[in-house]
N, C-alpha and C positions, 0 to 999 in steps of 0.2 A: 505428480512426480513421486510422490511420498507411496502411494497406493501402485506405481508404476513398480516400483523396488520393493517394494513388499512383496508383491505378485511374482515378483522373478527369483522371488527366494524363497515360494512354493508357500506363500501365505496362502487361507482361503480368506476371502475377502464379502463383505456385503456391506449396503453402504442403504440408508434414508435421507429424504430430502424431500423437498415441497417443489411446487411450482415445475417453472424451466428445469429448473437444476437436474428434476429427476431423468428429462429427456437426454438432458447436454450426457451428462454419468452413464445412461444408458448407449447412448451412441458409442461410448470408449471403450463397451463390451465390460462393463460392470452390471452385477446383480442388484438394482435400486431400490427400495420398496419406497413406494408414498407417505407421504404424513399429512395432517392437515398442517397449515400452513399459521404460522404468527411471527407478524410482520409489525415490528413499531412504527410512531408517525415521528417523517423526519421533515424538516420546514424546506422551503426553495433554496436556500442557501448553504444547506447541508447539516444545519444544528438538528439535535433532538429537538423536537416539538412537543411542551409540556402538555399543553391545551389539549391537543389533537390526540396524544396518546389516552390520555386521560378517557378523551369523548367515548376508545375503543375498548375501555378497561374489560365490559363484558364478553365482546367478541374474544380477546384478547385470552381471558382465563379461560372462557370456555373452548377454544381454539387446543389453549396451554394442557389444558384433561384431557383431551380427545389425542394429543401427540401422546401425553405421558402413555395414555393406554394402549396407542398404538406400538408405541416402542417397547413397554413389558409383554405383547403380544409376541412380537418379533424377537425379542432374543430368546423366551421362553419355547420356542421355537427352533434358533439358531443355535443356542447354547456358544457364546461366544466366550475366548477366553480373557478379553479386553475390549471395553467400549474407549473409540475416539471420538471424540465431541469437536466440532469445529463451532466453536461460541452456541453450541443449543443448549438451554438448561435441562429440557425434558431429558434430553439422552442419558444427562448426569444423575438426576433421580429417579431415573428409570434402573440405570443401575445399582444405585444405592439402596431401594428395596429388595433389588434382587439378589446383593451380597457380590456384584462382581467388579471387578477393580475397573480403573476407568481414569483417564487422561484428557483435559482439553487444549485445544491449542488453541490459541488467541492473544491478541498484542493490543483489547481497546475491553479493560475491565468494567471500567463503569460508561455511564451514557453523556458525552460530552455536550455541555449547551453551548448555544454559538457565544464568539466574544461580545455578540449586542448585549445576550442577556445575562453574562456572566458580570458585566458592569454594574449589577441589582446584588444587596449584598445576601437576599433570601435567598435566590437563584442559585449565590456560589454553596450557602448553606448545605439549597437541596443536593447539587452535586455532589459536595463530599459526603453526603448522605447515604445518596444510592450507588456511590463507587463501594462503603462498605456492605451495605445491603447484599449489593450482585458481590462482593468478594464471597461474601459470608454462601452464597449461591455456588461461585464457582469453585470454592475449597470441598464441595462436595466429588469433587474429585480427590486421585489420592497425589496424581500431580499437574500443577496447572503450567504448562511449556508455553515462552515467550519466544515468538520468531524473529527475535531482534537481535540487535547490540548490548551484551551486558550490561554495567555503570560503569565509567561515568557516562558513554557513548550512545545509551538506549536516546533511539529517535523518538518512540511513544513513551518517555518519559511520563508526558501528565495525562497519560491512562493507567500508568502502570503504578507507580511511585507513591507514597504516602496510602497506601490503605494495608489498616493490620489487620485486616480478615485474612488477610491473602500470606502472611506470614510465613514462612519456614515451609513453602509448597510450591514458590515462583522457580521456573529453571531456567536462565536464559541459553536457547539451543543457538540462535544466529540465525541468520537471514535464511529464509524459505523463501525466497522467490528466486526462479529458475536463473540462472545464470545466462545470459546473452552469449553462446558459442558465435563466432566469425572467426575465418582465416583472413590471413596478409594476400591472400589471392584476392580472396572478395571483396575487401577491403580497398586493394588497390584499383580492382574493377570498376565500382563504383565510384571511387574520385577521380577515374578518366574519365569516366562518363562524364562527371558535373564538371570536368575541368579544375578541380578545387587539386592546390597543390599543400603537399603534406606537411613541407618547411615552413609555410605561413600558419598561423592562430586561425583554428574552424571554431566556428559558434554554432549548436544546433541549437533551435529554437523550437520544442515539443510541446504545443498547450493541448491540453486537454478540455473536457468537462462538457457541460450544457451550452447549446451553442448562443444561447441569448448571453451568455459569461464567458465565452471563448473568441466571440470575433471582436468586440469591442479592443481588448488585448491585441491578437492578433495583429487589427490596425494598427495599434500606438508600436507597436513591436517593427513595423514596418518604418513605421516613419523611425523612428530609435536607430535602425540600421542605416540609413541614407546619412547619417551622422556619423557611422562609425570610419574607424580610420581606417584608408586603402588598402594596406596590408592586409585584415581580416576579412576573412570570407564566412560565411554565413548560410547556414538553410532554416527553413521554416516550415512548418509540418503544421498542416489546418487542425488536422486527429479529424479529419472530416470519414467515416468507413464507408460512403460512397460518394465519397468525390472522387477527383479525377485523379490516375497516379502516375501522370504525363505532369514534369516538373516544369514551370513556367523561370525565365529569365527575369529576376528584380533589377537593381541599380546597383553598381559595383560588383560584387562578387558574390552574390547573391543569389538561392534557387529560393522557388514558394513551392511545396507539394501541398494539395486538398487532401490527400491520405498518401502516406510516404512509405510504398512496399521495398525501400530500404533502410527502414528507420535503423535496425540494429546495425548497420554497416559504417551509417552515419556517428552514431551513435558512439560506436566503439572508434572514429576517430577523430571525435572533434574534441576539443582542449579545455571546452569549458561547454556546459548547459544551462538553458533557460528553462525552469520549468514550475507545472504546478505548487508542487509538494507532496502530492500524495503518500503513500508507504512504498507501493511497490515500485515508482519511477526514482525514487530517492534510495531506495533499496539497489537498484540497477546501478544506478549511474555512483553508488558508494564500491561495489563489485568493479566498476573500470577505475577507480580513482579520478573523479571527475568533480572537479570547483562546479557547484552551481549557484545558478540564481534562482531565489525561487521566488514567485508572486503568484500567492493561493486565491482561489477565490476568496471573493469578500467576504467575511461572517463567517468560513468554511472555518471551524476549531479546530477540526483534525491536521486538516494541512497548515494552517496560519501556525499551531502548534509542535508540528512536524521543522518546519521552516526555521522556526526559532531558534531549534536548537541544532539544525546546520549551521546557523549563523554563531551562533553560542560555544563550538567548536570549531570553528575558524575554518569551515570548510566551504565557506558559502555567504552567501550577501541577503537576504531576502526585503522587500519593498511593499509595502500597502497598495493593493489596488487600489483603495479608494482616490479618486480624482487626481490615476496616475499620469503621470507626464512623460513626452519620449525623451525628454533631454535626462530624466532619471532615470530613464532604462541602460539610456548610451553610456551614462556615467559609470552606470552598476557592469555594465559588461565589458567595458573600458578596467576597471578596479582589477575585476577577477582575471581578467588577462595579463593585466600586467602585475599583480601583486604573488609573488610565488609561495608567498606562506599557505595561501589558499589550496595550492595545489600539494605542496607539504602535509598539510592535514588531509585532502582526500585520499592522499597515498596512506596516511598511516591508519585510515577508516579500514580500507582497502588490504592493508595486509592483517589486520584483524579479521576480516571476512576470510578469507585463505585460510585462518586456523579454526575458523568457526564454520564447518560446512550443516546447514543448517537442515537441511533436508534425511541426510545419514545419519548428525542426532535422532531426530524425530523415530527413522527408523529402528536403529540400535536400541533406543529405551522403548518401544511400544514392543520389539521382541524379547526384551528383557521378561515380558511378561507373558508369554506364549509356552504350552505346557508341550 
């Protein structure tokens, strides 16, 4: 989106990247160039992996010199009037030898350990460690843009929060993640389909993630539902991207979709959400003013972190997977429905995002710098 709006306001643009990504950027009719690729290790449950990074250190540096030379290659070449870094370091001190100014955008400063091993008090040590560390890295820009909620409301609080490398360089722009467009046409198309009537309480239920982590949920989600009270209607979305998108009939008032080619329809008009935690689904569903529930995967930091401080702003309820129960799902989505403060604070996330359009920042200050 960001490089969309650039482009249409007659930027010239060039963009590096490793991997997929250079294909995905190329297919959108961008000029990509290659890099070699350095990739940290992250555990099955989504923490950094101390061990595992460690094992890669040499790959890892010598990976890290071959981007930096690749990048002082390329703009020596381009002659750009601004580097955008999207969390790479290389880009940043590629620039910084070169003398030319330079911006990263990112919302996860330093490298979060999961809650297993942030319960070790060396572990939490290392962390606040290498949050200054990588600040001190990423002030090598001359500004570092957070795609969030200013304070007291930033959701990536404890990536962002407490490190003074980063000092007097932070700018919170607001939410980059694309805004769910739907009309009251489609809208209403879609809830004659499923039969869901608009005057009653809709609950979408959207899990995500790895499916060894995603059906077990799923299940208790189902059973949770066959509890809830008649009034409520309900859908369920696998996040399966080749399952079926032909929605099956539950019990009560309920749909199950294996991949839900209306999720955004749904989305925009149900009353409350069940969901990971992630940034960019908590991102969304703060853009509709939407009470969530959130239940992150297990050990997952970022979302279990994420989740907290939904709840911490009374926007939302969040639950421990671990050895969760349906009658505490029922409970939890029973709460948020009936309790309206929930819904009072996603309203007021909500019109903070309407004055924070998050993407336009980005824009405006990356032209700020164009000759």
């Amino acid at each position: 989106m960001i490089a969309k709006q650039l482009q249409n306001l007659g930027v010239d643009l060039r963009f590096s990247s490793s991997g997929e990504a250079v294909r995905y950027i190329s297919m959108h009719g961008y000029d990509c160039l290659p890099i070699p690729p350095v990739e940290l290790a992250w555990s099955v449950d989504g923490g950094f992996s101390i061990q595992d990074s460690i094992a890669k250190l040499p790959y890892l540096f010598t990976n890290f010199c071959r981007q930096v030379n690749t990048e002082v290659r390329n703009m020596l070449e381009y002659e750009p009037d601004i580097i955008v870094s999207d969390t790479r370091l290389s880009s940043l001190l590629s620039a910084e030898l070169l003398g030319i100014p330079s911006i990263v955008i990112l919302n996860q400063l330093k490298l979060l350990l999961s809650p297993r091993l942030r319960e070790v008090k060396i572990a939490r040590i290392y962390e606040r460690l290498n949050g200054e560390v990588l600040g001190t890295m990423w002030s090598l820009a001359d500004k570092i843009l957070v795609p969030d909620l200013p304070p007291p409301y930033t959701l990536a609080e404890h990536n962002i929060w407490d490190i003074s490398t980063v000092a007097g360089k932070l700018e919170y722009v607001g939410l980059t993640t694309p805004k769910i467009h739907v009309n009251e046409e489609q809208i209403s198309k879609v809830a004659q389909f499923l039969g869901l009537e608009r005057n009653r309480p809709i609950i979408f239920i959207h899990i995500s993630g790895p499916s060894n982590t995603r059906m077990p949920l799923i299940r208790t989600a189902i059973d949770a539902c066959k509890a809830l009270r008649s009034e409520i209607q309900y859908v369920i979305s696998e996040g399966n991207p080749r399952g079926d998108t032909s929605p099956k009939k539950l019990c009560g008032s309920g749909w199950y979709y294996e991949w839900c080619p209306v999720r955004d329809e749904i989305f925009a008009m149900s009353n409350a959400l069940v969901l990971r935690g992630g940034h960019t689904a908590l991102s969304q569903a703060i853009q509709f003013g939407k009470p969530i529930l959130t239940i992150p995967i297990e050990n997952h930091g970022e979302q279990l972190a994420n989740s907290k401080k939904i709840a911490k702003i009374g926007a939302g309820i969040v639950l421990d997977a671990k050895e969760l129960k349906a009658s505490q799902v029922t409970n939890a989505m029973h709460e948020v429905i009936n309790d309206s403060q929930y819904q009072q604070k996603a309203s007021v996330l909500m019109k903070l995002t309407e004055k924070l359009n998050g993407i336009e920042n980005v824009v405006k200050i990356i032209r700020s710098y164009l000759k």
